[in-house]
C-alpha positions as CSV (number, residue, x, y, z in Angstrom):
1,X,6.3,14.0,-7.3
2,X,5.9,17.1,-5.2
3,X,3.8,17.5,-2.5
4,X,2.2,21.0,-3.5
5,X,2.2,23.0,-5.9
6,X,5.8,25.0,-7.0
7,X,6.6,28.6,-7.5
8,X,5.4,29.6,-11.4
9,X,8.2,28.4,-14.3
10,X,7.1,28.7,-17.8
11,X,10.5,30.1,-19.8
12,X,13.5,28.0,-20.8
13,X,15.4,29.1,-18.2
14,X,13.1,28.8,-15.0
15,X,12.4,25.0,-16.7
16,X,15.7,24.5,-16.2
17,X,16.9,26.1,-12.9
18,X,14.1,24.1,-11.5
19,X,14.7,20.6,-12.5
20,X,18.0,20.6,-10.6
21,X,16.5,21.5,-7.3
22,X,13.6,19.2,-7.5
23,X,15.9,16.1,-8.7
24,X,18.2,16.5,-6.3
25,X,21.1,16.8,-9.2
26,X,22.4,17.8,-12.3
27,X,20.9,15.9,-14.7
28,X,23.5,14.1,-17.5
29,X,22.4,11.5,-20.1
30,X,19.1,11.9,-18.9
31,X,15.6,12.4,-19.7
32,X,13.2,14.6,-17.5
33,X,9.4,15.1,-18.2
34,X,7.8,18.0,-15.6
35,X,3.9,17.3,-15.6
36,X,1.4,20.3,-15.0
37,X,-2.4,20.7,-14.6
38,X,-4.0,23.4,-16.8
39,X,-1.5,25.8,-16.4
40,X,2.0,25.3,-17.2
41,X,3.2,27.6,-14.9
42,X,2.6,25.2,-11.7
43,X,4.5,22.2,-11.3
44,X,2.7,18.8,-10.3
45,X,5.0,16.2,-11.1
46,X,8.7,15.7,-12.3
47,X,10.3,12.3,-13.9
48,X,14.0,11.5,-14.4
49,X,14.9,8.6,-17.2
50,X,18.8,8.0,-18.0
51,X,20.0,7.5,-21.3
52,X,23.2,6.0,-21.2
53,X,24.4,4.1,-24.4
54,X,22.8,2.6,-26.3
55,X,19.7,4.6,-26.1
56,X,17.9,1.8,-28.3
57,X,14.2,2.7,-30.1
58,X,12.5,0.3,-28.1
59,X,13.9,1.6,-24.3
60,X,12.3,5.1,-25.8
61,X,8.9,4.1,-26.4
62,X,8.9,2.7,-23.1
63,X,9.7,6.0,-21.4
64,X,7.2,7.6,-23.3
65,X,4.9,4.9,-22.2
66,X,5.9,5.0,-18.3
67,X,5.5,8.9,-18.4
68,X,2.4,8.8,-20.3
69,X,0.9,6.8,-17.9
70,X,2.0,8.5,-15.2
71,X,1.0,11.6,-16.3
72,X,-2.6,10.4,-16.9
73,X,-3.0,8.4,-13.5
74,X,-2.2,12.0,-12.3
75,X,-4.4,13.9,-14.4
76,X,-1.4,16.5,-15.9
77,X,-2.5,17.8,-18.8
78,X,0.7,19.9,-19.6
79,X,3.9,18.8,-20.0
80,X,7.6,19.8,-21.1
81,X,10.3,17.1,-22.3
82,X,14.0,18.2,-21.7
83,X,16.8,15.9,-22.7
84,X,20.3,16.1,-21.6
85,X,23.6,15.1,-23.1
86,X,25.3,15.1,-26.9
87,X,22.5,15.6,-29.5
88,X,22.8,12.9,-31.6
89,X,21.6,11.2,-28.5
90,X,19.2,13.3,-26.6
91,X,16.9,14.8,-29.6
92,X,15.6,11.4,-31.2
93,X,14.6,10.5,-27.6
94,X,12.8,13.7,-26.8
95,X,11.4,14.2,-30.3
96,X,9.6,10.5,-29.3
97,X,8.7,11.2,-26.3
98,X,7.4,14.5,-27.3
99,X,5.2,13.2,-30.0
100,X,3.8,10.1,-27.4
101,X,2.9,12.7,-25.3
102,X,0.7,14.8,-28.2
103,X,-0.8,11.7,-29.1
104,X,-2.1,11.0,-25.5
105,X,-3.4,14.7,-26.2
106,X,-1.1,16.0,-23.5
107,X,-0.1,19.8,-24.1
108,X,3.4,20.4,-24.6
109,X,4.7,23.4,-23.2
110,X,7.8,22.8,-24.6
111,X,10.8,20.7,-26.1
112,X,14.3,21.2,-24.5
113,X,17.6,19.9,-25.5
114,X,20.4,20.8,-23.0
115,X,24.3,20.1,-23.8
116,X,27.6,22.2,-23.1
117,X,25.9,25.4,-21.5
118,X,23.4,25.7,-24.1
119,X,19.9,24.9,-24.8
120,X,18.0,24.0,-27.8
121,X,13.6,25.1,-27.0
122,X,11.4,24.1,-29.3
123,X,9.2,27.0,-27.9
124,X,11.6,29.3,-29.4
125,X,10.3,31.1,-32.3
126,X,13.1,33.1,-34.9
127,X,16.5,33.2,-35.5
128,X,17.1,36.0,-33.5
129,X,15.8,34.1,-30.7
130,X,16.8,30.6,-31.3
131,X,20.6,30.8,-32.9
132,X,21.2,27.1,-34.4
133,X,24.1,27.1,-32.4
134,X,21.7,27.3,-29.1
135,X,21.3,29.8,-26.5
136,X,23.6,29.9,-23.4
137,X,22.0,28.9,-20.2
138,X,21.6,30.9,-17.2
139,X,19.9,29.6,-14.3
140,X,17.4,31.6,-13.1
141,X,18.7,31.7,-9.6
142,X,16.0,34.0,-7.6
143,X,13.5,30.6,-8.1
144,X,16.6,28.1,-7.7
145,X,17.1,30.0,-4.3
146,X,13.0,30.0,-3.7
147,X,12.8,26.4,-3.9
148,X,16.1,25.7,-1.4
149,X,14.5,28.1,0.9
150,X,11.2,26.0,0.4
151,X,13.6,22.9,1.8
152,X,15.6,21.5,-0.7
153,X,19.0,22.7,0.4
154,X,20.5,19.5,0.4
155,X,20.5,19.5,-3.7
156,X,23.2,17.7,-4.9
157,X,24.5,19.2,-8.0
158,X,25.7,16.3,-10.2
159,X,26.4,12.9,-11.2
160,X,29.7,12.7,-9.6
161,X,28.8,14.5,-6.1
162,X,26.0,11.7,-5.9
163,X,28.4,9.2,-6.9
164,X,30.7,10.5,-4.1
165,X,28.0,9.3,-1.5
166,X,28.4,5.5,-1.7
167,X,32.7,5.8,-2.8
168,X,35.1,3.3,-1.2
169,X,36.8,3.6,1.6
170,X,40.5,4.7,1.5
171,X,43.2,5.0,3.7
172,X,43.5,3.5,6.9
173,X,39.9,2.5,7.2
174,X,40.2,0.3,3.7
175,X,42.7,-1.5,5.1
176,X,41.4,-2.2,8.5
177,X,38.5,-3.4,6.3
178,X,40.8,-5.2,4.3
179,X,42.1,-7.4,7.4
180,X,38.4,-7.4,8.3
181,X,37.7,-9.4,5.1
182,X,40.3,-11.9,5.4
183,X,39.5,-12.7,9.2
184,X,36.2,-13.4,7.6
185,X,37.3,-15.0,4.7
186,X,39.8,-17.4,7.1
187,X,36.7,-18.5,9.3
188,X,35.0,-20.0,6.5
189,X,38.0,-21.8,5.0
190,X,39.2,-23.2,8.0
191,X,36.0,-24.9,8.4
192,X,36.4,-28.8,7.6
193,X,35.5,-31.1,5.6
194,X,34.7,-28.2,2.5
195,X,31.1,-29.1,2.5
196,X,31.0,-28.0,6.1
197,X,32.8,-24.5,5.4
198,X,30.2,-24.4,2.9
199,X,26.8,-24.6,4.6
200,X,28.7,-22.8,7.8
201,X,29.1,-19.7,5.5
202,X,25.3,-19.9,4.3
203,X,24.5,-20.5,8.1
204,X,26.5,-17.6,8.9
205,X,25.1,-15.3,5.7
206,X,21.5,-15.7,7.0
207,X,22.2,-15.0,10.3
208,X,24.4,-12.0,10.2
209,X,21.6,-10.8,7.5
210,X,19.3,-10.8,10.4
211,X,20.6,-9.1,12.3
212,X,21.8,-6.6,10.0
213,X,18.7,-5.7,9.1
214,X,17.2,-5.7,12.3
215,X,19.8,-3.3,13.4
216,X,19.0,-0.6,10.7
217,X,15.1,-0.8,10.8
218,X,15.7,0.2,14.8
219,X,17.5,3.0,13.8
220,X,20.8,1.4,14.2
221,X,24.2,1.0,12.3
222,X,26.8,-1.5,12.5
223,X,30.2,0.4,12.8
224,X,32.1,-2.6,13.1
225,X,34.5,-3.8,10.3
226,X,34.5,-8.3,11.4
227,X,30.9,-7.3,11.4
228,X,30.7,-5.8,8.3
229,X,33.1,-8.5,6.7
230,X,31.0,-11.3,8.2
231,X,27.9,-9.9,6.2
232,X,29.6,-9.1,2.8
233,X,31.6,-12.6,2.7
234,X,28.6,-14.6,2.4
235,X,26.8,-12.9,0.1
236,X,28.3,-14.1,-2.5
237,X,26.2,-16.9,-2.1
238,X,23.5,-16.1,-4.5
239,X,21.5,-17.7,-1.2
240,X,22.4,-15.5,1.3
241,X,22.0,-12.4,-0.9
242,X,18.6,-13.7,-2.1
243,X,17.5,-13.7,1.6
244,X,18.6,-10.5,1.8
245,X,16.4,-9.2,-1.4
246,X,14.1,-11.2,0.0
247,X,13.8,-9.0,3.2
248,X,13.8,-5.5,1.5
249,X,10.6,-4.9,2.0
250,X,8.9,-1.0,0.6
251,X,8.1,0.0,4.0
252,X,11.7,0.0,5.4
253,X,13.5,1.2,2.3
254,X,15.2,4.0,3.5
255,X,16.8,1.8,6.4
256,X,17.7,-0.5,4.0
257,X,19.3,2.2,1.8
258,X,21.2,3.1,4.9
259,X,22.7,-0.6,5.8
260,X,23.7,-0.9,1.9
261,X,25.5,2.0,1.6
262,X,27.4,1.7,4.4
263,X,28.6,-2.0,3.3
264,X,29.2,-0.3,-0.5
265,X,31.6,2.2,1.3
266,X,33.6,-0.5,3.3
267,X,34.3,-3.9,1.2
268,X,36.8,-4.3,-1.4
269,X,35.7,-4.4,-4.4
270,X,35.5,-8.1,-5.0
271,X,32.4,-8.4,-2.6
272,X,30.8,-5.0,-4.5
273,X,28.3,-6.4,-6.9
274,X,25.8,-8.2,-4.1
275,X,25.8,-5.2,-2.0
276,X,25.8,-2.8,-4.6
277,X,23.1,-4.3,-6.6
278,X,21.1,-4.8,-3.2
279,X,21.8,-0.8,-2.8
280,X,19.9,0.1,-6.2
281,X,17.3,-2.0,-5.5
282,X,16.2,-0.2,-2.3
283,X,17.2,3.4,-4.1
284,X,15.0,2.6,-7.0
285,X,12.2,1.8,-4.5
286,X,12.8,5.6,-2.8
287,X,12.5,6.5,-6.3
288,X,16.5,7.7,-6.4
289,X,16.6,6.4,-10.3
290,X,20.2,8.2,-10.3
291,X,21.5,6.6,-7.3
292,X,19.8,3.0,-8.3
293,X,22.1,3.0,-11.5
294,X,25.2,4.6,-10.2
295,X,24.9,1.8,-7.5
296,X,24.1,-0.8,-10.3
297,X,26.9,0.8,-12.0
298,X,29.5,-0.3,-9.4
299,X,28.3,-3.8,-9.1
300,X,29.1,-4.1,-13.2
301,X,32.2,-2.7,-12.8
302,X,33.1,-5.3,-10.6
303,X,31.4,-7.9,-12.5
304,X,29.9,-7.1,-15.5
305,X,27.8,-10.1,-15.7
306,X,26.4,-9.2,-12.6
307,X,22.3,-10.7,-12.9
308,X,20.8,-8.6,-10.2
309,X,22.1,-5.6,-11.7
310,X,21.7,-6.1,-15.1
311,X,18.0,-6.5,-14.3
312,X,17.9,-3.6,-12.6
313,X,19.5,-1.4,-15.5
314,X,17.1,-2.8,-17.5
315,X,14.1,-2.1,-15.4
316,X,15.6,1.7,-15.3
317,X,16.2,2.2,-18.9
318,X,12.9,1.3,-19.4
319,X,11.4,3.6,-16.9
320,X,10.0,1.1,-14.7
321,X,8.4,2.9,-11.1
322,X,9.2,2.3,-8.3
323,X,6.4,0.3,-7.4
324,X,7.6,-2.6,-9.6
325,X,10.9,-3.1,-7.4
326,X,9.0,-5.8,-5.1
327,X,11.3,-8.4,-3.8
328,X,11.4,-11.8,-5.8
329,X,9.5,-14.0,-2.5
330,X,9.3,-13.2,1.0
331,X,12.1,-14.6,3.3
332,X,10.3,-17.3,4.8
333,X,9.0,-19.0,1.7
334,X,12.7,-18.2,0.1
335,X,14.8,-19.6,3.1
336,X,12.3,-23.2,2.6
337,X,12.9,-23.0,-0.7
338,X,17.1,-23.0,-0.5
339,X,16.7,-25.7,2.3
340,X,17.1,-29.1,0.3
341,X,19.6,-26.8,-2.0
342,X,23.1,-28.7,-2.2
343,X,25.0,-25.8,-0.8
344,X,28.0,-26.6,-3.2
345,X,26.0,-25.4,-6.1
């Protein structure tokens, strides 16, 4: 939510050059409700959904719940829905969400679909206005360029620049990683009798997640690739990556976000999904919805079963805030908890 008031929007257009700037992207698949006070001209609050497939009935009426609410708690009695993406998609969602927000007795400035350069407003009035096959969009750049003077330069423009953020390594520094990973990997198997190499690596895992996070909540970063290898390895103990949920604790999300994406960029793919998934947990709790599932995104890919992060999609599609991303039990109560644990399990 902004901190103050924004410069005055009310048409299509300025709707729509402002959401980019204020989300930090380009919007795709998605579902955005701006909350005003009395005046729809002054922007209070702005909320990003995504509506990937399937878009099911029931993940709807929990958006339009979530945003209701939120709207309410905030006391924004004017509203506009905009959808993004193909319209067989995008216009059942907003037409729900639309109609939630009249019954709350919310105003709705208006009803926006966006796809391929055009717009659909449900403010529009006449056919010389509204052509059924939409109306092309052109960003109103004098208040796009008010807002990034206002401090939002750092806007990134889509999906895929976002997604660029956390890519993998290539080159020569994915396969310095790569030898990084099998040192690490080679340390835990050469550890004898197997139950041994077993609780070594959990021994290992809770130590070097520590440290880890120590590191980053002083401001740190760990630039080394053993290091790096020596976290990532263990965590595929569901353990050792619990303790690490365990410790991402609201107040030091943003250092957290840090550590996580800098293991996301390094590993090979194989030790993605507990890092990844450990990544959209602390985005979601910075409110980053669209980093959250891109990095929930890369842990499926590498294991589409993945539980963290199927959990986390879920709590996304259904709009869940960021206040719900709490970790599962605090770290010292988790770590008792795992101690009579056969660590072959």
């Amino acid at each position: 939510m902004p901190a103050c008031p924004l410069p005055p929007v009310s048409s299509p257009q300025s709707i729509l050059a402002i959401i980019p700037v204020l989300l930090g992207l380009e919007p795709e698949a998605s579902l955005v409700v701006i909350g005003a006070d009395e005046s729809p001209s002054q922007v209070q609050a702005i909320f990003r959904y995504d509506l990937h497939p399937p878009t099911r009935s029931v993940t709807v009426a929990k958006i339009a719940a979530h945003a209701t609410g939120l709207l309410a708690r905030n006391q924004l009695r004017v509203a506009a829905v905009v959808a993004y993406g193909p319209g067989p998609r995008i216009a059942p969602a907003a037409d729900a969400v639309a109609g939630e927000l009249r019954r709350a007795g919310v105003t709705l400035h208006d009803r926006l679909c966006v796809q391929d350069g055009r717009y659909w407003s449900s403010a529009c009035h006449g056919p010389d206005h509204c052509p059924e096959q939409g109306v092309p969009l052109r960003l109103d750049g004098q208040l796009a360029a008010q807002l990034l003077a206002a401090g939002d330069s750092d806007t990134l423009r889509s999906r895929a620049a976002l997604a660029a953020t956390i890519a993998p390594a290539t080159g020569p520094a994915a396969e310095s990683m790569r030898q990084a990973t099998v040192r690490a990997e080679r340390r835990i198997s050469e550890a004898a009798p197997r139950r041994h190499a077993m609780q070594q690596a959990y021994t290992e895992g809770l130590r070097a997640v520590r440290v880890a996070v120590a590191a980053y909540r002083r401001g740190g970063q760990i630039t080394s690739d053993d290091q790096i290898a020596r976290l990532a390895v263990p965590l595929t103990d569901l353990r050792v990556r619990d303790h690490a949920w365990a410790h991402m604790i609201p107040g030091h999300r943003a250092a957290h976000g840090r550590l996580w994406t800098d293991v996301v960029r390094r590993v090979p793919a194989r030790y993605i999904p507990a890092p990844a998934s450990l990544l959209a947990f602390t985005a979601w709790q910075e409110g980053n919805g669209s980093l959250a599932s891109i990095a929930a995104e890369r842990a499926l890919a590498a294991d589409p079963q993945y539980a963290m992060a199927l959990v986390i999609v879920e709590a996304l599609g259904a709009g869940a805030p960021p206040s719900a991303a709490r970790p599962p039990l605090p770290a010292e109560g988790l770590q008792t908890s795992h101690a009579n644990q056969d660590p072959d399990r």
